[in-house]
N, C-alpha and C positions, 0 to 999 in steps of 0.2 A: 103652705106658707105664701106669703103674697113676694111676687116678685117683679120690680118695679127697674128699668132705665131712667136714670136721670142727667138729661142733656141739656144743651144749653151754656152761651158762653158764662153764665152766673150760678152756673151749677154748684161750686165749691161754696162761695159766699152765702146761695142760701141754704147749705147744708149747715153751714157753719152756727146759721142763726135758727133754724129749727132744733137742732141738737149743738151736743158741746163739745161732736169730735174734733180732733186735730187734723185736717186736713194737708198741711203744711206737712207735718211730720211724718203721715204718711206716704208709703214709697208704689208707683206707680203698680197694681197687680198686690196692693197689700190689703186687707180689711181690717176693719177696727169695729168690736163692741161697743155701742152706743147707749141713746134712748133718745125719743122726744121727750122734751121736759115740757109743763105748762106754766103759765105764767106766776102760779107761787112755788113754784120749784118742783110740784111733784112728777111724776113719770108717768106719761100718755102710754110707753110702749118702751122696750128694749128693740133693737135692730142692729144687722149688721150693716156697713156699707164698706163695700171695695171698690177702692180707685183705680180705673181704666185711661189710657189715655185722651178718649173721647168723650167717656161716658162717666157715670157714678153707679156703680149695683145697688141696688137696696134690696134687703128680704124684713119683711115683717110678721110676726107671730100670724099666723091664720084667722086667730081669732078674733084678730085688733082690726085685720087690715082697711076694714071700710070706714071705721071710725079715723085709724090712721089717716087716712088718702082724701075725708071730707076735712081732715085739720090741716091734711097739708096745703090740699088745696086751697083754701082758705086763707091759708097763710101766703102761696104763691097772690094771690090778688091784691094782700097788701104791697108784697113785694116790689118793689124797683128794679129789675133787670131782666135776663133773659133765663127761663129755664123752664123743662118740659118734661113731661113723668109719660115713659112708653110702657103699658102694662105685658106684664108677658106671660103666656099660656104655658106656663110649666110646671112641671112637679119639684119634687126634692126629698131626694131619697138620700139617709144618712146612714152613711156604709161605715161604722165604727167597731173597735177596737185594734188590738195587737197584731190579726192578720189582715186588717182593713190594706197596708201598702202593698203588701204581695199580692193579690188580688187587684187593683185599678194598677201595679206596676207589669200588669200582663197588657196591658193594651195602652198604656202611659208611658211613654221613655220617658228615661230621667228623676223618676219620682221621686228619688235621696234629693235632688234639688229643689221640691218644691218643701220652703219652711211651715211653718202652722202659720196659719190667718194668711196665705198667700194661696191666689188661684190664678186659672188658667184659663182661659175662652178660646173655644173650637175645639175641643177636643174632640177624636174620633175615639168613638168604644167599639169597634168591629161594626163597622159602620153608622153608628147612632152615635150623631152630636149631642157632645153635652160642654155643659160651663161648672167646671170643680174647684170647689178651696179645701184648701185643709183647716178643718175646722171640727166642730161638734159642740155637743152639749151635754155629754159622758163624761170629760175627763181623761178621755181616752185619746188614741190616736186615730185619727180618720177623716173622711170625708164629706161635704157634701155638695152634694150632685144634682145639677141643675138641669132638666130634660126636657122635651117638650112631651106635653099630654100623651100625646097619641102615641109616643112610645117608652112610655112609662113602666108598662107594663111589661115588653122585651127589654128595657134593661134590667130589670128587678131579675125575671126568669134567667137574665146570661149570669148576673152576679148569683145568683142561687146555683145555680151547676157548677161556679165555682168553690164553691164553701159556704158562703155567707147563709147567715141564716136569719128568720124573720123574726124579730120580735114587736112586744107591742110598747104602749105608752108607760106600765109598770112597770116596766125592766131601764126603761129610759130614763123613770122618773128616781130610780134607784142609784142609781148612776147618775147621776147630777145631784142630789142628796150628799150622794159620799164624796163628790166633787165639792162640796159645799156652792153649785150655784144658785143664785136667784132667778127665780120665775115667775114669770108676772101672773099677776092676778092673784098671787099668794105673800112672796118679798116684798113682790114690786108694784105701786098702785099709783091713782093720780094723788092720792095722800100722803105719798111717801116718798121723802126726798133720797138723794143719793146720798147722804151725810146719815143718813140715818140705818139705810141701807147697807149700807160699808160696801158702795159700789162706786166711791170716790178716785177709786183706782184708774177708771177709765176716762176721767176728766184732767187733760195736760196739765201741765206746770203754769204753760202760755195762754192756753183758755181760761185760766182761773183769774190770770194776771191781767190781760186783758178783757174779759168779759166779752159782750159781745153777743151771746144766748139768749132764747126765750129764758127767763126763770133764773139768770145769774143773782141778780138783787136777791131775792131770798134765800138762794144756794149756799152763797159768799157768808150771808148772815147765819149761815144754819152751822156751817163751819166756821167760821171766828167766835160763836157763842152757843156753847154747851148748855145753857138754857133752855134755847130753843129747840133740842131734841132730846126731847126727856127720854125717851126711849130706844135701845140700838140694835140692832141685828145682832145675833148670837146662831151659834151651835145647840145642841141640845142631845146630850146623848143619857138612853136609859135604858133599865133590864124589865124584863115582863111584857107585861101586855103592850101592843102597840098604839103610841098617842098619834092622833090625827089632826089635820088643819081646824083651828081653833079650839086646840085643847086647852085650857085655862094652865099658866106657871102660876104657882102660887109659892110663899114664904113665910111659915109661921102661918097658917090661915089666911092670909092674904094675899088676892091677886095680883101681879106683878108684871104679872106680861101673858103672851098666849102664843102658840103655838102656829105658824103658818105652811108646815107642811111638814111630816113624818113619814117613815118607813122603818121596816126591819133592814139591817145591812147586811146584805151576803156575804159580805166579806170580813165584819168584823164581830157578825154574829150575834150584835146589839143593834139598839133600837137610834136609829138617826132623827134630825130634824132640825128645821128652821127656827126660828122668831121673833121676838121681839121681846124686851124687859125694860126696865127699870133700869138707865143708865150704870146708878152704883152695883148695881148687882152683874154689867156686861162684864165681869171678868171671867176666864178659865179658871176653870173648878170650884165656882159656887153653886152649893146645894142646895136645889130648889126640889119643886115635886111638881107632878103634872098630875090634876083631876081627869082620869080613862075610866068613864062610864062608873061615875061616882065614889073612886076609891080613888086613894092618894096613891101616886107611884115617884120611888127617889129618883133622881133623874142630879144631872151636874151642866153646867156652862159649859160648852166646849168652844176652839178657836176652827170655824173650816179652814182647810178641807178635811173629812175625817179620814180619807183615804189617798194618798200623795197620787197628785195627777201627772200623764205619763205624754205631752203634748209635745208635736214632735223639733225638736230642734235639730237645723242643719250642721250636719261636722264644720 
């Protein structure tokens, strides 16, 4: 993941206007879900950023990050004020699930205190600094952990002695599936707004009211007129063969939308997935069918998440 310090006494303001979080709202040591938006509203990137008293954290999907950092920069040059992006040499290892807090609460005092989306900087793991929030992209409870390079690899080894075990990208991607989240480059594009998305959840009341954003003008319009987004993020849940990212939905013979990313679920023993349809069709429990290697399979609209997320809330 690309991980980025942003300083500078104008740091908040131009966070404000590259993306459309609420900075105000948030509370010092808290992160919030974002995106860069572009200038017709769609999504350059998803990001987290947590606010420090000094600084701003940023993490961007790995895959983005240089296209990220040529936009932002870019954007810093129009900019008017002061602000400064420190790159930092580090990993980020996502220590998730149900035993995720017993495991970091061995070298972490306190950890019932630390709520979801809220981190910590300096912390010691038996001697190796790291920077933690509580966070993920499971659904689940857990971590992630900010280290530097060079010892990336001894923390990975101490957290394995303790339990933790490795998995890879499909078990991750399974687990955000049954979360029902969005992932870019399949949800999430520069073509696809947050309105369309149904990832409007993480744009304020205050940022909508007052604008302010790259990409508000057609955000505002994409939400006051259901025209302009023929089509919306759905569920998709079905039996049999497994449909994959641009599997054709279809209705009566006719395509209707397509599929942005599927799996089997482990835990409900059917088949999950993303995508997009046909506004009148986004309702729960309309029966469409998915084309899986030439053969029609029944499949229904479903509402995410398919699997109730368990993120952790302080007593």
């Amino acid at each position: 993941m690309g991980q980025y310090e942003i300083r500078g006494a104008d740091r908040e303001r131009f966070l404000e206007w590259v993306t459309p979080v609420d900075l105000k709202r948030t509370a010092v040591t808290q992160g919030a879900l974002t995106m860069i938006t572009n200038a017709a509203g769609g999504i350059k990137d998803d990001c987290i950023v947590t606010k420090y008293e000094d600084h701003l954290f940023l993490v961007l999907n790995a895959g983005c990050k240089d296209k990220d950092m040529a936009h932002l920069e870019a954007m810093r040059a129009e900019f008017k004020g002061d602000v400064a992006f420190v790159p930092l040499e580090r990993s980020l290892i996502a220590l998730q699930g149900p035993q995720a807090a017993a495991i970091v609460g061995k070298y972490v005092a306190d950890i019932p205190a630390l709520d979801f989306m809220y981190g910590r900087q300096k912390v010691d793991v038996k001697g190796i600094p790291v920077q933690l929030t509580r966070c993920g992209y499971t659904g689940e409870d857990g971590f992630e952990i900010a280290v530097a390079d060079s010892q990336a690899e001894a923390l990975t080894e101490l957290l394995l002695a303790e339990g933790a075990k490795l998995i890879g990208l499909g078990a991750r991607d399974s687990l955000r599936l049954e979360a029902g989240l969005n992932l870019y480059g399949h949800e999430l594009t520069e073509e696809t707004t947050p309105v369309a998305a149904r990832f409007m959840w993480s744009i304020s009341k205050r940022r909508m009211e007052e604008g302010g954003f790259i990409g508000y003008e057609p955000i505002k319009h994409a939400k006051e007129n259901a025209s302009a987004v023929p089509q919306l993020r759905v569920g998709i849940l079905s039996s049999g063969p497994v449909a994959r990212e641009n599997t054709p939905i279809e209705l009566d013979g006719k395509v209707v939308g397509r599929l942005t990313s599927g799996c089997p679920s482990p835990c409900l023993k059917k088949n999950v997935g993303l995508g997009y349809v046909d506004r009148a069709l986004a309702k729960k429990g309309t029966a469409v069918e998915l084309v899986v290697r030439g053969k029609r399979v029944k499949a229904e609209v479903a509402t995410p998440p398919f699997v109730p997320a368990h993120y952790y809330r302080k007593p």
